[in-house]
One Martini backbone bead per residue (centre of mass of N, CA, C, O) as a GRO file, in nm:
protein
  329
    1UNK     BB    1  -0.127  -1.569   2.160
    2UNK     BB    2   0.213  -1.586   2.116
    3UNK     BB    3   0.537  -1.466   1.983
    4UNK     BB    4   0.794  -1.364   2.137
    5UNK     BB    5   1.068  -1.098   2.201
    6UNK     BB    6   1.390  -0.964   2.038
    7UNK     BB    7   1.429  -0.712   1.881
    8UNK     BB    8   1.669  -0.587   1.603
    9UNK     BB    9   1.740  -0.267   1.532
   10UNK     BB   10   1.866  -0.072   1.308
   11UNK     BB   11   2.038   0.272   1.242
   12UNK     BB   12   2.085   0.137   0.957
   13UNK     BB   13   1.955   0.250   0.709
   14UNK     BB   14   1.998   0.121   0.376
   15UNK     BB   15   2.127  -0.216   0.517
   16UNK     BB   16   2.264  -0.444   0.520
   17UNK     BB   17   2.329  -0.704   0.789
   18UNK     BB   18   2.643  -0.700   0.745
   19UNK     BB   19   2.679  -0.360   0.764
   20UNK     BB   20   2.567  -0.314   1.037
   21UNK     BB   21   2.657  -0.175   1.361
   22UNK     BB   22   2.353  -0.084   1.489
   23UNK     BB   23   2.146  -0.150   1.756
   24UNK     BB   24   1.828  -0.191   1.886
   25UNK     BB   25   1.588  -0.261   2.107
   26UNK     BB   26   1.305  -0.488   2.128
   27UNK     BB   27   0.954  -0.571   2.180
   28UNK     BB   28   0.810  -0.845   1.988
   29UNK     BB   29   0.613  -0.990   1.804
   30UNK     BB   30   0.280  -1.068   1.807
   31UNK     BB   31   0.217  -1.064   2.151
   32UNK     BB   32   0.379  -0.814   2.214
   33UNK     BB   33   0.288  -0.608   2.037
   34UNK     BB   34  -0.022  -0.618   2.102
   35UNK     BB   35  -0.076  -0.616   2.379
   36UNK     BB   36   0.094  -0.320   2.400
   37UNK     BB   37  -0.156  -0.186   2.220
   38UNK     BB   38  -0.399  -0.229   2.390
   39UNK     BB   39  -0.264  -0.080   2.693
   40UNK     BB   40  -0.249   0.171   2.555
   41UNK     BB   41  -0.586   0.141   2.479
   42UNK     BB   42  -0.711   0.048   2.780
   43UNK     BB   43  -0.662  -0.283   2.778
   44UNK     BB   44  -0.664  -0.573   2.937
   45UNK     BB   45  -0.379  -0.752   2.966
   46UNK     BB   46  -0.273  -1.068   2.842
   47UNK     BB   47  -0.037  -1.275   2.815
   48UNK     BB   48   0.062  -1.629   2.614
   49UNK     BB   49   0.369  -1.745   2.671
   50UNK     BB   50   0.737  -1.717   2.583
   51UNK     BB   51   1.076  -1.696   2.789
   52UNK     BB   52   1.399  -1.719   2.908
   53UNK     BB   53   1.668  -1.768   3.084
   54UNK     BB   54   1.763  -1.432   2.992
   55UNK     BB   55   1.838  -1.107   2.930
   56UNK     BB   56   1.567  -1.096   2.738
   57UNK     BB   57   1.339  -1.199   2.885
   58UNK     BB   58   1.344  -1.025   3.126
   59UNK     BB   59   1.303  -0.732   2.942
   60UNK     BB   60   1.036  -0.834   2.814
   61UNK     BB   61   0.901  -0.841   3.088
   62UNK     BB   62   0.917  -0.581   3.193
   63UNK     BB   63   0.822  -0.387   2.987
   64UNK     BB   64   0.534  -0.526   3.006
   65UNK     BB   65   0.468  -0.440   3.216
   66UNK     BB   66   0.534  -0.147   3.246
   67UNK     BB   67   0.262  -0.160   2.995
   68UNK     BB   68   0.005  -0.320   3.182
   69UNK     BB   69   0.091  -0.633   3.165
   70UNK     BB   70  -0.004  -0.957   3.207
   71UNK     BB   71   0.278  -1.197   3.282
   72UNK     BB   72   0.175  -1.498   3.428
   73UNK     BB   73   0.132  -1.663   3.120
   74UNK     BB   74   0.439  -1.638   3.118
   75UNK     BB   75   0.714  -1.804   3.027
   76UNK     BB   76   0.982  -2.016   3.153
   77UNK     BB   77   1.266  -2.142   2.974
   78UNK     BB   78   1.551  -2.320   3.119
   79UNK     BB   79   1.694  -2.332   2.815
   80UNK     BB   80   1.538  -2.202   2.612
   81UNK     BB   81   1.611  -1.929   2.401
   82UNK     BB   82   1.525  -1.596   2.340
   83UNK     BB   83   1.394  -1.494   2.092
   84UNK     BB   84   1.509  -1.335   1.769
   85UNK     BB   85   1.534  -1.066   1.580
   86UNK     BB   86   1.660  -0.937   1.274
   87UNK     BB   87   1.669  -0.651   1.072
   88UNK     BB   88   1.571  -0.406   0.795
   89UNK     BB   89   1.562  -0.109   0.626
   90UNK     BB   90   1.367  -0.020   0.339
   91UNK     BB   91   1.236   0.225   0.215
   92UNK     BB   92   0.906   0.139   0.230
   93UNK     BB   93   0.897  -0.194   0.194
   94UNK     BB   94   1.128  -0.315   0.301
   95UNK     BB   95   1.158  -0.587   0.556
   96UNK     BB   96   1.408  -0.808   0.643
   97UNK     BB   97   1.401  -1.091   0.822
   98UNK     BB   98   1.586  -1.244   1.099
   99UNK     BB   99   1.535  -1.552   1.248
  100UNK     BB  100   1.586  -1.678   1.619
  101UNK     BB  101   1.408  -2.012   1.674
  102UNK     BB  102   1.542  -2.248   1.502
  103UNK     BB  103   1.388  -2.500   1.560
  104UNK     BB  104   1.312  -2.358   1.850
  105UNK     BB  105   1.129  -2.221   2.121
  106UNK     BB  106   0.923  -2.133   2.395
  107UNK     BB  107   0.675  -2.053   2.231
  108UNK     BB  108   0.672  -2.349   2.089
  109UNK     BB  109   0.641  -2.521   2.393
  110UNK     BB  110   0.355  -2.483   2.450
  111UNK     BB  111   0.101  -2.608   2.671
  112UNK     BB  112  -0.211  -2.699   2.745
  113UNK     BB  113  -0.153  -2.766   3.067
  114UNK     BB  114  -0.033  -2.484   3.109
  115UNK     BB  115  -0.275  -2.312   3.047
  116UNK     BB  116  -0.513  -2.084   3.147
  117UNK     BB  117  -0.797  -2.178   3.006
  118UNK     BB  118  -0.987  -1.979   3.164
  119UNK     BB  119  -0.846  -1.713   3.101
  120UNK     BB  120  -0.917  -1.792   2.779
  121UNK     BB  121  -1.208  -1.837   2.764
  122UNK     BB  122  -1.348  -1.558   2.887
  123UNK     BB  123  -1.245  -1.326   2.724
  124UNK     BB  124  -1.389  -1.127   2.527
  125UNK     BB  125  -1.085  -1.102   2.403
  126UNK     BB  126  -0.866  -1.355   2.132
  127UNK     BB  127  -0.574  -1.380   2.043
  128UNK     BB  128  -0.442  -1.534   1.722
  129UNK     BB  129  -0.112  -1.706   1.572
  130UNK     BB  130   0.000  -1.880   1.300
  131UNK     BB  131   0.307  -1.948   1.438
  132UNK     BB  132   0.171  -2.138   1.635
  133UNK     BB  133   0.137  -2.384   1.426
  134UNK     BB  134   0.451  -2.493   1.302
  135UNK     BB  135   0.462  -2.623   1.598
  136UNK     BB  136   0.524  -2.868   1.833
  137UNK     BB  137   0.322  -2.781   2.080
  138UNK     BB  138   0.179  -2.513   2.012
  139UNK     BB  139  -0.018  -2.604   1.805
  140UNK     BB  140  -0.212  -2.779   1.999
  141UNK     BB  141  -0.225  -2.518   2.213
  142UNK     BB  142  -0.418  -2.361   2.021
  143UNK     BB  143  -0.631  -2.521   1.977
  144UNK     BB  144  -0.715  -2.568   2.223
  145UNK     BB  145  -0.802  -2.283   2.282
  146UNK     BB  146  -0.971  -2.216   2.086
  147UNK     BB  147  -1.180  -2.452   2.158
  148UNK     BB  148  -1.266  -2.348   2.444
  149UNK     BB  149  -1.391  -2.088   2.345
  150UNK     BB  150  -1.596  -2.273   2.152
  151UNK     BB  151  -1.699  -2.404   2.442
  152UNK     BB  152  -1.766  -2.181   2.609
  153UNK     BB  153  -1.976  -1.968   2.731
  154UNK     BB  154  -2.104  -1.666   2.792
  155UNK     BB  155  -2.072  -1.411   3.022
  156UNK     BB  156  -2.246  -1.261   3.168
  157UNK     BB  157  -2.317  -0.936   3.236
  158UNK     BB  158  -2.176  -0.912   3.516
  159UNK     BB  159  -1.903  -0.959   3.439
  160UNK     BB  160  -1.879  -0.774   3.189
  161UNK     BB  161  -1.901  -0.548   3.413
  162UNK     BB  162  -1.631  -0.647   3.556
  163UNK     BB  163  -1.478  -0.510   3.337
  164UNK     BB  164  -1.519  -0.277   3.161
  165UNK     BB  165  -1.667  -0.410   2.910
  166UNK     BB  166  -1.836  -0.375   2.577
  167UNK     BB  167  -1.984  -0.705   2.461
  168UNK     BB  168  -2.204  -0.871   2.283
  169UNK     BB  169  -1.934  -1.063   2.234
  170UNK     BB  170  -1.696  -1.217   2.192
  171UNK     BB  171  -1.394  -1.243   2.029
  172UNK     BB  172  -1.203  -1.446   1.789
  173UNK     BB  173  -0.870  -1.365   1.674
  174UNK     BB  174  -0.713  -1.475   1.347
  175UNK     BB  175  -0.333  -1.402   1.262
  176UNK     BB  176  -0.173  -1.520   1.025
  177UNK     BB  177   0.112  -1.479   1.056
  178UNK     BB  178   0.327  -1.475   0.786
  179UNK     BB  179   0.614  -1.676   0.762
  180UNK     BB  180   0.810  -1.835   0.535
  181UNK     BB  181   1.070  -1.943   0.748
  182UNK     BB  182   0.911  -2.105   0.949
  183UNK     BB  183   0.773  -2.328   0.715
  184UNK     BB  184   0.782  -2.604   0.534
  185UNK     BB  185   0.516  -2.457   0.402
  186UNK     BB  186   0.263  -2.374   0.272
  187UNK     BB  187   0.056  -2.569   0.266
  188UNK     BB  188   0.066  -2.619   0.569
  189UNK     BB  189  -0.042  -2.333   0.663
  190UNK     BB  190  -0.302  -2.380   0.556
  191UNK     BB  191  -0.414  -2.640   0.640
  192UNK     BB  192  -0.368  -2.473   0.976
  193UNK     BB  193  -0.528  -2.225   0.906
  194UNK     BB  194  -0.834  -2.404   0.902
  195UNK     BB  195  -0.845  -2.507   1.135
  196UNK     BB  196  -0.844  -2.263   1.306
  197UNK     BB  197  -1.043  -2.077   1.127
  198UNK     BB  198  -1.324  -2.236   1.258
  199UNK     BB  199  -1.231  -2.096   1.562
  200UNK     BB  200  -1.313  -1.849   1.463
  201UNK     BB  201  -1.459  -1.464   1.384
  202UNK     BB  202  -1.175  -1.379   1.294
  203UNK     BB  203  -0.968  -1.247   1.010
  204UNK     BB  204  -0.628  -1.145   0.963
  205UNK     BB  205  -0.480  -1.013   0.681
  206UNK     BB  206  -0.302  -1.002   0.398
  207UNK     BB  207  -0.304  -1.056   0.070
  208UNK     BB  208  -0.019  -1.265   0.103
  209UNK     BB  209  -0.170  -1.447   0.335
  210UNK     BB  210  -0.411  -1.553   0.205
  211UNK     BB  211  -0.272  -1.690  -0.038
  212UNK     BB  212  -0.067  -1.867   0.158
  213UNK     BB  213  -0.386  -1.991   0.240
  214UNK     BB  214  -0.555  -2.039  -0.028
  215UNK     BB  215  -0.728  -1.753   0.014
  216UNK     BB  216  -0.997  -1.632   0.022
  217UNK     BB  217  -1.234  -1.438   0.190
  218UNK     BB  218  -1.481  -1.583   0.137
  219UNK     BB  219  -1.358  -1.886   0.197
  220UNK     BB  220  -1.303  -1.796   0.492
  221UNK     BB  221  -1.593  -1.792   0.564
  222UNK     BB  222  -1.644  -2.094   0.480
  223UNK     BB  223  -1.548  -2.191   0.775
  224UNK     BB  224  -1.665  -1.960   1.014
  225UNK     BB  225  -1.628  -1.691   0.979
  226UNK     BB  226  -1.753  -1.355   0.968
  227UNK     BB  227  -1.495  -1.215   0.957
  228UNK     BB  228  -1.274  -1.034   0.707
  229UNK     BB  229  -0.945  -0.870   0.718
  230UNK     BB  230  -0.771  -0.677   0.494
  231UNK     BB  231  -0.437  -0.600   0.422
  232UNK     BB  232  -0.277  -0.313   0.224
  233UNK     BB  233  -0.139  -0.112   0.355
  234UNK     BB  234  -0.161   0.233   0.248
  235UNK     BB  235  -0.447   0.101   0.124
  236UNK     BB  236  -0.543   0.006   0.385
  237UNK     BB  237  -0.891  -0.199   0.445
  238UNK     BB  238  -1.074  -0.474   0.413
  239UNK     BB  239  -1.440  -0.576   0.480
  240UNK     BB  240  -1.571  -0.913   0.529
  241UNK     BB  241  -1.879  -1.048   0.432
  242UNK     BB  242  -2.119  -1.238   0.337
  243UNK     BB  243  -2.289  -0.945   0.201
  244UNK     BB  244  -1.968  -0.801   0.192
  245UNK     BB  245  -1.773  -0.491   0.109
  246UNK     BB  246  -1.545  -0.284   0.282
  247UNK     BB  247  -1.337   0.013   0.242
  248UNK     BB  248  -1.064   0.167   0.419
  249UNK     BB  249  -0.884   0.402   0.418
  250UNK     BB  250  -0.582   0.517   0.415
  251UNK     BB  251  -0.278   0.673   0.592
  252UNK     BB  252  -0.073   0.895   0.486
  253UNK     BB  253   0.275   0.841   0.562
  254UNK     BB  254   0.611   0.829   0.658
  255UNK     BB  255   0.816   0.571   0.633
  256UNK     BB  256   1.033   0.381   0.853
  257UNK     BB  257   0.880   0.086   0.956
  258UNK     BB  258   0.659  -0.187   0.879
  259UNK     BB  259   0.704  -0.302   1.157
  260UNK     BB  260   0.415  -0.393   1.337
  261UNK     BB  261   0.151  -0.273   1.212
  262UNK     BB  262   0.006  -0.503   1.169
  263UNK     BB  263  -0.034  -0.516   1.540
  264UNK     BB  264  -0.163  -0.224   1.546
  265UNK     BB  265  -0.437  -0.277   1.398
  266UNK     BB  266  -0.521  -0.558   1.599
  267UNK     BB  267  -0.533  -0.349   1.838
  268UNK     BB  268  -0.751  -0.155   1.718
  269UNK     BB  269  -0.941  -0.324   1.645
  270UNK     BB  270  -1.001  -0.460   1.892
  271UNK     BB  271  -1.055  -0.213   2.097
  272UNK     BB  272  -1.314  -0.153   1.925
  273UNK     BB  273  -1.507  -0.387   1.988
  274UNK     BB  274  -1.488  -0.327   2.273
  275UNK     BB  275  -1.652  -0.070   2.218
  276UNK     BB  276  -1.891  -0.119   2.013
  277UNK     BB  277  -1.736  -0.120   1.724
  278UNK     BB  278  -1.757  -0.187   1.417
  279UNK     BB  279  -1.548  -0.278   1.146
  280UNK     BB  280  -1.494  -0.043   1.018
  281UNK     BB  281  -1.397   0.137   1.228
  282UNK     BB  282  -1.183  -0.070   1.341
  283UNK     BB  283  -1.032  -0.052   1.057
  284UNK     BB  284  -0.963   0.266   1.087
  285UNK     BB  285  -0.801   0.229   1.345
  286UNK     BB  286  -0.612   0.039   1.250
  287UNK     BB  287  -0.485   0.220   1.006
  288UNK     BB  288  -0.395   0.450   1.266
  289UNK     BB  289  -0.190   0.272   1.396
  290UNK     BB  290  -0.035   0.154   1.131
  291UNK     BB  291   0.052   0.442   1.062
  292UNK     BB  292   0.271   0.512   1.369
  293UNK     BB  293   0.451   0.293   1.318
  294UNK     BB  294   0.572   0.318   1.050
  295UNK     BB  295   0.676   0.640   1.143
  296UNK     BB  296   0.882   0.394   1.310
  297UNK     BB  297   1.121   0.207   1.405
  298UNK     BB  298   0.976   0.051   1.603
  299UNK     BB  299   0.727  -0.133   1.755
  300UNK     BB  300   0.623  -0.131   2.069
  301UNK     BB  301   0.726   0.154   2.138
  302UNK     BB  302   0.506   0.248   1.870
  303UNK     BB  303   0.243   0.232   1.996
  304UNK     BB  304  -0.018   0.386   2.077
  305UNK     BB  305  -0.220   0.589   2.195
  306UNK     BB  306  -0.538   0.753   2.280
  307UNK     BB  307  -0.461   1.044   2.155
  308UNK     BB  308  -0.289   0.957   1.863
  309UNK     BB  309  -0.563   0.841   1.737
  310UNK     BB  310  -0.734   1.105   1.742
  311UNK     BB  311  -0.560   1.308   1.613
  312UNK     BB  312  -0.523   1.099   1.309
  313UNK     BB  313  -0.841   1.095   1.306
  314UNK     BB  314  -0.842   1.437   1.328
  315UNK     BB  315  -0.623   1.544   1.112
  316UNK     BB  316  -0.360   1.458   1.130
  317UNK     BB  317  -0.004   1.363   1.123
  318UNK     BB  318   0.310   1.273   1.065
  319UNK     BB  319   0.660   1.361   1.248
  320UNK     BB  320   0.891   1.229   1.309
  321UNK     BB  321   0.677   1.019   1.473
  322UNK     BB  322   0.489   1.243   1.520
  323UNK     BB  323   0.178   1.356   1.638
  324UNK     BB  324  -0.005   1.590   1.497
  325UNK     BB  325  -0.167   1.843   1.453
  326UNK     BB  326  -0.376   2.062   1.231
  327UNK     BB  327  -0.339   2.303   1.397
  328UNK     BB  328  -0.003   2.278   1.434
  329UNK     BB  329   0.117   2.294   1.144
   0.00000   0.00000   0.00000
């Protein structure tokens, strides 16, 4: 659940955008990027968004299903035009995004009362993010989403079983997609990142995201969730618990573009808890999916599929964007 759109990305690298010549566009958003990572790593996936009745919307819708994502729970807004992001790209490190969303947009108009509520609260496992706080109604029906699932049942075996998913119990993940565009303040952001992450079990962002919630990661646990994850960017990510932390390094690769790295990150972390491995291994895939994106200019178009993510965690490369196996080299 949160924001999707259309990114329009640079032709032309280490380029201010005012002298920009040509874009691709792509489907973006956290919901959007996440979504589309999942489905390529084999998990059942709908989004919970909106987005425009105008050539951008059908694009994002099109392209999701085509990448075999439910977007049933996908809403069109009658007149609020689908959000747009314009992006630059520096490499290795600097990729300054301006988003076209405000005042609003549809995905910050989603209402608790449309949304899918039962099959939100069922789900094994619920991506949520920063970004949806930001703004109502969207910021009331996130808190209302992520409050069903901490208050509906876990679903008996026989469902999980039917789900064809492994989950010794459900996980409900808050990823802080802290864009400071976006927010009338830090402050603000932080006071409504600690009410939502009462309500995950997981919290994950980058460590100047956990900054501008005024969180460290021990303190975002004494909030409620069981773990947090940061992200370092080529240098890995901790996972941290009540207990300790453990550090997982990075993989290097040329980058391209980070922007989405961190989309792919939470969507192979989230697909490895689902398949009943530890954070910290999840954090490992993690690291490899946030690694093949970070080496593509795209970001949704970029996420890896299950075969790109064994190759290069098990000793592969990444060369113009292809992930290469060890012995092709």
């Amino acid at each position: 659940m949160g924001r999707v759109g259309a990114d329009l990305y640079p032709l032309q690298l280490n380029t201010p955008l005012e002298d920009v010549r040509t874009f691709e566009k792509f489907v973006g958003g956290f919901a959007g990027n996440v979504a589309t990572g999942l489905a390529r790593l084999g998990v059942r996936t709908a989004i919970v968004s909106a987005v425009g009745n105008d050539g951008h919307g059908r694009y994002v819708r099109n392209f999701l299903e085509a990448e075999g994502v439910n977007t049933s729970a996908m809403g069109t807004h009658p007149t609020l035009r689908t959000a747009l992001a314009f992006c630059e790209a520096w490499p290795p490190d600097r990729f300054p995004v301006t988003f076209y969303r405000t005042p609003t947009c549809p995905d910050w108009e989603l209402r608790l009362e449309d949304l899918p509520v039962q099959m939100i609260a069922a789900a094994p496992i619920g991506f949520f993010s920063g970004t949806g706080l930001a703004r109502e109604p969207s910021l009331s029906a996130t808190l209302g989403a992520l409050q069903r699932r901490r208050n509906s049942a876990m679903p008996g075996p026989a469902a999980q079983a039917a789900s064809g998913i492994r989950a010794e119990r459900r996980t409900t993940i808050l990823d802080l997609d802290w864009r400071s565009e976006l927010w009338q303040s830090a402050s603000e952001f932080a006071a409504r990142i600690r009410e939502a992450a009462a309500l995950a079990d997981t919290l994950i962002g980058g460590a100047a995201e956990f900054e501008a919630a005024g969180l460290s990661p021990q303190e975002a646990l004494s909030l409620g969730p069981s773990v947090a994850v940061v992200k370092h960017g080529p240098r890995g990510a901790t996972v941290i618990r009540a207990g300790g932390s453990t550090h997982v390094e990075g993989l290097p690769v040329p980058v391209t573009n980070g922007l989405g790295a961190g989309d792919a990150f939470a969507a192979a972390y989230g697909a490895a808890i689902l398949e009943g491995r530890t954070a910290e291994e999840a954090a490992r895939r993690g690291n490899a999916a946030g690694a093949i994106v970070a080496a593509r200019l795209s970001c949704s178009a970029a996420m890896p599929r299950i075969d790109e993510l064994e190759t290069l965690l098990g000793g592969g490369t990444v060369v113009e964007g292809a992930v290469v196996a060890a012995a092709a080299r």
